[in-house]
C-alpha positions in Angstrom: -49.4 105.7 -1.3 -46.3 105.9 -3.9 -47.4 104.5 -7.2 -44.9 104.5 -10.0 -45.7 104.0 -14.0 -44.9 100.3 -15.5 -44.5 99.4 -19.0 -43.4 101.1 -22.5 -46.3 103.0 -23.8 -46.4 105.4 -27.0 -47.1 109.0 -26.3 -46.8 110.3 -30.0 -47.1 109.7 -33.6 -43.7 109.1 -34.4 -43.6 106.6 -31.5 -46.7 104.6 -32.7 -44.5 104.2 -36.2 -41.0 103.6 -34.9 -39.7 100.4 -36.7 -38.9 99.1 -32.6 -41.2 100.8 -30.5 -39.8 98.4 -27.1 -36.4 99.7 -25.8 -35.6 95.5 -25.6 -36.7 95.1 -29.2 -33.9 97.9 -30.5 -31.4 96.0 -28.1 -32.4 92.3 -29.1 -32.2 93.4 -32.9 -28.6 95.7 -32.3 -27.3 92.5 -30.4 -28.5 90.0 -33.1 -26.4 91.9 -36.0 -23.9 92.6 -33.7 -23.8 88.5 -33.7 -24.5 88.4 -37.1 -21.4 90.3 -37.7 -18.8 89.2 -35.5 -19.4 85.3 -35.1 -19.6 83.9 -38.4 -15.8 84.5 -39.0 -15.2 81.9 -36.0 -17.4 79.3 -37.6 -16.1 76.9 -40.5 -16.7 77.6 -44.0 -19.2 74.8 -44.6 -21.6 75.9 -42.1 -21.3 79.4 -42.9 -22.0 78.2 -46.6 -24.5 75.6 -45.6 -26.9 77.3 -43.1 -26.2 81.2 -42.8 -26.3 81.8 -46.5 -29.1 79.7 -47.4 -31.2 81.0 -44.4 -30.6 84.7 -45.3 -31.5 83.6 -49.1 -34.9 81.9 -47.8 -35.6 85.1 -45.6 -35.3 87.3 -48.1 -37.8 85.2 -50.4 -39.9 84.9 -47.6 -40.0 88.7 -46.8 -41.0 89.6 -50.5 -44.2 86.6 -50.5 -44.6 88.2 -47.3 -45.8 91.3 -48.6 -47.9 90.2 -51.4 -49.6 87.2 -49.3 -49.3 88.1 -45.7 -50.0 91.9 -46.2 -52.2 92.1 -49.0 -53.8 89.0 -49.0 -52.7 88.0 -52.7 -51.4 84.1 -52.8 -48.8 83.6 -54.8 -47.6 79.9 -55.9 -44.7 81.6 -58.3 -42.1 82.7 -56.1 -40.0 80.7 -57.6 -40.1 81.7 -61.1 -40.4 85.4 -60.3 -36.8 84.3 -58.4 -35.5 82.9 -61.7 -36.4 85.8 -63.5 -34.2 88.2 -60.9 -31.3 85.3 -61.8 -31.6 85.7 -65.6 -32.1 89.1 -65.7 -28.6 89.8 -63.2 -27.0 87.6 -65.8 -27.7 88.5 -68.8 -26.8 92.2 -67.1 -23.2 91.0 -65.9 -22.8 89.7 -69.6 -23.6 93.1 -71.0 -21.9 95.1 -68.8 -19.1 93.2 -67.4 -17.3 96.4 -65.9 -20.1 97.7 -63.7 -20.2 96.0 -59.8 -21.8 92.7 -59.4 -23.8 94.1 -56.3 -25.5 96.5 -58.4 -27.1 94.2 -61.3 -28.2 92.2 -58.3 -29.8 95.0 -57.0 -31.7 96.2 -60.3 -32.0 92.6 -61.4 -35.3 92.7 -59.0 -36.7 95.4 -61.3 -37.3 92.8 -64.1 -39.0 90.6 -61.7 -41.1 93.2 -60.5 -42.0 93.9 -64.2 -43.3 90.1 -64.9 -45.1 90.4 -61.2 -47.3 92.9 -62.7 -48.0 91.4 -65.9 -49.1 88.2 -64.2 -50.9 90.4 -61.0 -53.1 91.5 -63.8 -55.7 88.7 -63.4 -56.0 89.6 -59.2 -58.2 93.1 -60.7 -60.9 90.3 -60.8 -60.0 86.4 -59.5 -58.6 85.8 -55.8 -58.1 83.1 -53.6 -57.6 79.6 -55.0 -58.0 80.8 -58.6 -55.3 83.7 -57.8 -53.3 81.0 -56.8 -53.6 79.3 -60.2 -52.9 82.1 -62.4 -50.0 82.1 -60.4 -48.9 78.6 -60.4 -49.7 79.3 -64.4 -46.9 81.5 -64.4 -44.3 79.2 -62.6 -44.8 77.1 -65.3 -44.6 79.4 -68.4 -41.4 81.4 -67.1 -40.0 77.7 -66.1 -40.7 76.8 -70.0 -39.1 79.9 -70.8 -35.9 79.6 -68.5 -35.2 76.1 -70.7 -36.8 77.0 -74.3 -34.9 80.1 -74.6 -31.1 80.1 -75.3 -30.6 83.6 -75.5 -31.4 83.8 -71.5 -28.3 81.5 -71.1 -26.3 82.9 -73.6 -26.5 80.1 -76.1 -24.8 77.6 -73.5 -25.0 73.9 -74.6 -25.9 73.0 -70.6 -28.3 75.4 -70.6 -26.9 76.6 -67.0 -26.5 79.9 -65.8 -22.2 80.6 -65.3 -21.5 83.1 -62.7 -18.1 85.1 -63.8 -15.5 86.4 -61.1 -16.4 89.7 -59.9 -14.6 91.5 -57.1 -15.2 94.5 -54.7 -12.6 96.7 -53.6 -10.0 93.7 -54.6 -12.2 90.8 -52.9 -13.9 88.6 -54.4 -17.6 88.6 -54.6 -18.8 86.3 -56.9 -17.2 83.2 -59.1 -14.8 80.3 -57.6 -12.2 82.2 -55.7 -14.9 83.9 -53.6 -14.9 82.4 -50.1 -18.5 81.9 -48.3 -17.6 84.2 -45.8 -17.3 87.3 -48.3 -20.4 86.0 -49.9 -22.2 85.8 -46.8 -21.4 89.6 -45.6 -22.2 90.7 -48.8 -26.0 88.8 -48.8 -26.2 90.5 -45.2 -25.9 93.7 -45.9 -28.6 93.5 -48.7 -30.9 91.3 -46.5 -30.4 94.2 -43.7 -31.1 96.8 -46.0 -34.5 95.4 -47.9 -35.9 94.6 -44.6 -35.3 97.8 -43.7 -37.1 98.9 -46.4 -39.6 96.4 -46.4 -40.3 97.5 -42.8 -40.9 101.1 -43.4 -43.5 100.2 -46.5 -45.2 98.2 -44.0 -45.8 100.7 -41.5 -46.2 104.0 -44.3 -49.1 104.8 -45.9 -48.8 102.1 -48.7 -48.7 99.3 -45.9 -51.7 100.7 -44.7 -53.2 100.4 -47.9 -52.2 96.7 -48.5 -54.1 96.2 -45.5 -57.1 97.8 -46.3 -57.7 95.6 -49.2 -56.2 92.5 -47.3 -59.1 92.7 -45.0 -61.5 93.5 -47.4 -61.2 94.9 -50.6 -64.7 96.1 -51.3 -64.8 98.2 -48.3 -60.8 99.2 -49.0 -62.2 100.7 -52.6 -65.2 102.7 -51.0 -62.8 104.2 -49.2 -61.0 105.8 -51.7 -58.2 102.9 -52.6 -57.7 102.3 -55.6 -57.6 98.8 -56.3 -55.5 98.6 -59.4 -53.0 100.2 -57.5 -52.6 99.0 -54.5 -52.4 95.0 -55.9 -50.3 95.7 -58.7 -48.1 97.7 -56.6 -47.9 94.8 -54.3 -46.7 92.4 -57.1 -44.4 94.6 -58.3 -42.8 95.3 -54.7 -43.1 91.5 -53.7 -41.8 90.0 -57.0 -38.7 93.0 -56.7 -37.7 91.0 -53.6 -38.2 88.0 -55.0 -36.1 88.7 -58.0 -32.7 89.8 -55.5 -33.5 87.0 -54.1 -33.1 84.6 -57.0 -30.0 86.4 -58.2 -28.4 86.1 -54.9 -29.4 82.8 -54.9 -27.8 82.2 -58.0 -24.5 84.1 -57.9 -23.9 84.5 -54.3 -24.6 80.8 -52.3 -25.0 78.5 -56.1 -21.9 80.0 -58.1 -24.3 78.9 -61.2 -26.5 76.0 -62.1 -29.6 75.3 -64.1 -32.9 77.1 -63.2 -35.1 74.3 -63.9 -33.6 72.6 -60.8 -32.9 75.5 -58.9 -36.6 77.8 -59.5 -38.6 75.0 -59.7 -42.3 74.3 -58.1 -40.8 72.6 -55.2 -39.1 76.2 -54.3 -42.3 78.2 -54.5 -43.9 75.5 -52.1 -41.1 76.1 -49.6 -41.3 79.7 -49.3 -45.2 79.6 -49.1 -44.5 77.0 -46.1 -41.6 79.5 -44.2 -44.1 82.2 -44.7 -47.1 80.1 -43.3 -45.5 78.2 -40.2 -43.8 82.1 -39.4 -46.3 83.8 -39.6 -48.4 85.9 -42.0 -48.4 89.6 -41.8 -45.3 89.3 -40.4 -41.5 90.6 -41.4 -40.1 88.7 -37.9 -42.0 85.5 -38.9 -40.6 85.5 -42.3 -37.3 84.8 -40.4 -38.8 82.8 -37.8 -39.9 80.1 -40.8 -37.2 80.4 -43.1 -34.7 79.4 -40.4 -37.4 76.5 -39.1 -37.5 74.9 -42.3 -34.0 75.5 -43.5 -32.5 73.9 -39.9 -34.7 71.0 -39.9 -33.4 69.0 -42.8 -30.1 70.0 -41.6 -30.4 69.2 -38.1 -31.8 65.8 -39.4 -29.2 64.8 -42.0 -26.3 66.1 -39.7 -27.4 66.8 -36.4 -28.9 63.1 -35.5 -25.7 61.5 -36.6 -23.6 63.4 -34.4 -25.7 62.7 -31.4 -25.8 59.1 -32.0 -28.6 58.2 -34.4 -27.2 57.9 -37.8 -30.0 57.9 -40.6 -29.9 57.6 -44.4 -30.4 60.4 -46.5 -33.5 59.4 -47.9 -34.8 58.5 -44.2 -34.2 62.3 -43.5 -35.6 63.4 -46.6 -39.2 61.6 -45.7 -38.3 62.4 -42.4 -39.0 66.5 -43.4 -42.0 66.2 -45.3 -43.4 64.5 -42.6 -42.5 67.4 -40.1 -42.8 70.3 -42.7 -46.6 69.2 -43.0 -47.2 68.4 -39.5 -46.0 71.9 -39.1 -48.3 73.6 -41.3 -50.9 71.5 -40.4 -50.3 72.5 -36.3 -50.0 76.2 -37.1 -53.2 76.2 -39.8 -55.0 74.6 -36.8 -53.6 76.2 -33.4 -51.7 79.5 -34.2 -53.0 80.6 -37.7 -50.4 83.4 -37.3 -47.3 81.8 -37.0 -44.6 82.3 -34.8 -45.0 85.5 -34.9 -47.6 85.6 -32.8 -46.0 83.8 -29.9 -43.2 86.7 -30.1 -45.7 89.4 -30.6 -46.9 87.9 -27.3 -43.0 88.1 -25.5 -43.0 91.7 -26.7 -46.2 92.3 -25.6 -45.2 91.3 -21.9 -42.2 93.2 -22.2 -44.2 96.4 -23.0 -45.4 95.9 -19.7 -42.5 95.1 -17.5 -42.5 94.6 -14.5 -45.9 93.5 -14.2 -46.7 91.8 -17.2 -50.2 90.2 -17.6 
């Protein structure tokens, strides 16, 4: 009888740590920036400013909670400020140094944020869980204080508003008023593409590893030789670093400027928590998976009902969200703890397995 070998199955080391280990998961991933890349210059300027940007912004929040919450088991309620922090720390860097590229202080902005993560991961050494989450939330509220009480972050402006300057690349603008969403949204892409990339490898290294140790139980992570100190400060540092890029390009890149206390509030930590929830925890995919759930739903119900024939109100489609946000969270919490993620950890896992998946 002729039998033949079905399925994708790792014969090495190196295999077992590829970044995509399924032939259809590097091909799905090439094809999706290959999209990524080439379609949004068809598309019109208001939905390339209105849902790619914002969705890449929201992912790359989501990735950095992600790490701190999903991999190491540390919640977080002050994404948000951490996010301002990146924002006032890339501005008060473009003020100082006008002459250096825009994308750079974006880049090392996160470095400030991953400072203040660590100062405010010090209480996780001894509290977790629900009081972890207050310390947190303690900090969302302190930096948001500071954002307002302290004029030297906004250079002494009477609106108290952060003002993004033109900057330009290579001739094009990047930042300011006379950059067009489409330069703004290659520009976020590149540095989404390039943190999940690193995000990715952390995950699957020795540190990731790590994370998870303590993740799945600390005590037993520290008899093992982890240091604890280490390994959830590091975690804070690394998640509020991403955080931080994420509120500068949040700022300067898809805002053009505006006030932090509307923009870093309470309401934005929530939000992130809920993208990383309903996509999955543990999870760099679901991060996506949830940032572009709850980014398209408002916008599918403030835009998309209209055009199909049920016009609504504005504040009918803003009740209308919290009331499927928490159902949401609520369905997940209860049926798939794991997100979305799981149900495409489940696709891949029958694609492993082709042509006689189980």
């Amino acid at each position: 009888m002729f039998y033949r070998e079905a399925g994708q199955f790792k014969t090495s080391y190196q295999d077992d740590m590829a970044v995509f280990p399924i032939r259809q998961d590097r091909i799905g991933v090439a094809i999706i920036l290959a999209a990524a890349c080439a379609i949004p210059p068809f598309l019109d300027n208001f939905v390339v400013g209105t849902v790619l940007v914002p969705f890449l912004v929201f992912s790359l929040a989501a990735v950095g909670l992600n790490l701190l919450t999903g991999y190491t088991g540390l919640l977080s309620l002050g994404t948000g400020a951490f996010m301002g922090v990146g924002a006032y720390a890339c501005y008060k860097l473009t003020t100082i140094f006008p002459g250096v590229n825009i994308l750079v202080w974006i880049l090392v902005s996160g470095f400030f944020a991953a400072a203040i993560g660590v100062v405010f991961g010090l209480p996780s050494l001894r509290i977790k869980g629900f009081y972890l989450a207050v310390a947190t939330l303690a900090a969302q509220f302190f930096l948001e204080w500071c954002f307002v009480r302290i004029p030297w972050l906004f250079n002494y402006n009477i609106s108290g508003a952060i003002e993004v300057p033109n900057r330009s690349l290579f001739g094009i603008p990047v930042v300011g008023p006379n950059a067009t969403p489409l330069t703004r949204y290659y520009a976020i892409l590149a540095i989404v593409v390039a943190l999940t990339w690193i995000a990715s490898n952390i995950v699957r290294g020795r540190i990731g590893r790590m994370w998870m140790a303590v993740r799945d139980m600390d005590i037993a992570a520290e008899l093992m030789g982890i240091r604890l100190l280490r390994a959830k400060l590091l975690a804070f540092a690394v998640s509020s670093y991403f955080c931080g890029v994420a509120g500068a390009v949040m700022m300067f890149l898809w805002y053009g400027g505006g006030e932090a206390k509307d923009a870093f509030s309470i309401n934005l930590s929530f939000t992130i928590l809920f993208m990383v929830i309903i996509g999955g925890l543990g999870s760099l995919t679901g991060a996506f998976f949830g940032a572009a759930l709850l980014h398209l739903v408002p916008i599918f119900l403030k835009f998309g009902l209209p055009a199909l024939g049920f016009p609504i109100g504005g504040a009918t489609a803003e009740h209308l969200t919290h009331i499927i946000i928490g159902a949401l969270i609520v369905f997940f919490l209860i049926v798939e703890p794991h997100g979305l993620a799981r149900l495409w950890a489940t696709a891949k896992q029958k694609l492993r397995l082709w042509p006689f998946p189980y």
